[in-house]
N, C-alpha and C positions, 0 to 999 in steps of 0.2 A: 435200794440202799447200796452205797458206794463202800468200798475198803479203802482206808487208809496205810501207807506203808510200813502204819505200824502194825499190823493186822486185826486192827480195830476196824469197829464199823463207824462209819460215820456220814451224817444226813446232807444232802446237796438240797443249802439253801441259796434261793437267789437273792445276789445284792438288794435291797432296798433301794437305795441311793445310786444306781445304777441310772436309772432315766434323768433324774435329777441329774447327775453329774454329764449327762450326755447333751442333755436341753439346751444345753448354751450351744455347743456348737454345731446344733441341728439349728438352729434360732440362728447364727450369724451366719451359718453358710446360705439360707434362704435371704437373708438382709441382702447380705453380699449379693448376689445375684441377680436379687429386685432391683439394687442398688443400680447394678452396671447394667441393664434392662432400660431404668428409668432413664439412667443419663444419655442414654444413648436415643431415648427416646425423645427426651431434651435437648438434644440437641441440634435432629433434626429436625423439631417442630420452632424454635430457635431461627433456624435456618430457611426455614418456609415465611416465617414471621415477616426477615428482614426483607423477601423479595414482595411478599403478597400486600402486607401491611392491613391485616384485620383489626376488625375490634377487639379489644381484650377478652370481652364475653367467647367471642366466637373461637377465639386462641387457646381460650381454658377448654371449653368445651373439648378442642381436637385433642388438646393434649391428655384428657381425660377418658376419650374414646381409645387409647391406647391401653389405659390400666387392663384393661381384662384380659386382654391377649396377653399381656406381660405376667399377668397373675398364674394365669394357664401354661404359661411355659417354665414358669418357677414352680411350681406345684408339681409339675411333671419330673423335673429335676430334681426335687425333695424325696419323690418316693426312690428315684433310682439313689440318691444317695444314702437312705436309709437301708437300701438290700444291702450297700455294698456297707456298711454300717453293721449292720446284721451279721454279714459271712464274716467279717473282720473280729467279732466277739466268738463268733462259733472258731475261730481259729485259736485266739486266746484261750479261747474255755474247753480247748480240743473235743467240740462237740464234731467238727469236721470228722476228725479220726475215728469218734464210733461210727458216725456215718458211714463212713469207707471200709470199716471192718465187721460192718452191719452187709455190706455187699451191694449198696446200692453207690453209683456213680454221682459225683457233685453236677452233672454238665446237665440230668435233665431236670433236677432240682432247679438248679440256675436259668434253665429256657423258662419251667413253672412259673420262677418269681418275675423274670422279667418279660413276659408275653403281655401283661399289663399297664407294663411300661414303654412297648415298644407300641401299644394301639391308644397309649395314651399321647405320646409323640405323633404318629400320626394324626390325630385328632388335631392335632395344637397345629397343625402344617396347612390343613384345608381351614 
């Protein structure tokens, strides 16, 4: 139980509406990225198009072998941007400062979340 500065006691509930309110721009920062993934994807397969001149069948297909690598590097991008999503609410919600006056350091917390994320980039590379 938490004190209030009135010297009441009072119960630390979490938002409800908290994810909901955040979904959206978890949701368009991945668009976004798929977004500019694909077009770039598009436009060198576009550009392969003009010189080679395949079949359409064959044109969809390559540009189609691309989605998963593209998916794989958006998905990797999603989790890093949910840590840092994460620290930015523990800052808000000074969950940061117990931390720090709990005596433990933010930096090996920080390596913990992101060791995940730094062998999930490697993955996406090979």
């Amino acid at each position: 139980m938490f004190r209030d500065r009135g010297g009441g006691e009072a119960h630390a509930h979490p938002d409800p509406n908290r994810t909901r309110r955040d979904r959206p721009l978890v949701s368009g920062g991945v668009a976004l990225f798929l977004t500019l993934l694909m077009t770039d994807a598009l436009s060198s397969t576009v550009g392969k198009l003009l010189v080679y001149h395949p079949p359409v069948t064959q044109a969809l297909a390559a540009f189609l072998s691309i989605l998963p690598q593209s998916l794989n590097k958006t998905l990797v991008l999603a989790v890093l941007f949910s840590i840092l999503l994460a620290f930015s609410r523990m800052q808000r919600d000074n969950e940061l400062k117990a931390v720090l006056a709990s005596g433990i350091r933010p930096l090996p917390i920080l390596l913990f979340l992101s060791s995940p994320v730094a062998a999930a980039f490697c993955s996406a590379q090979s």
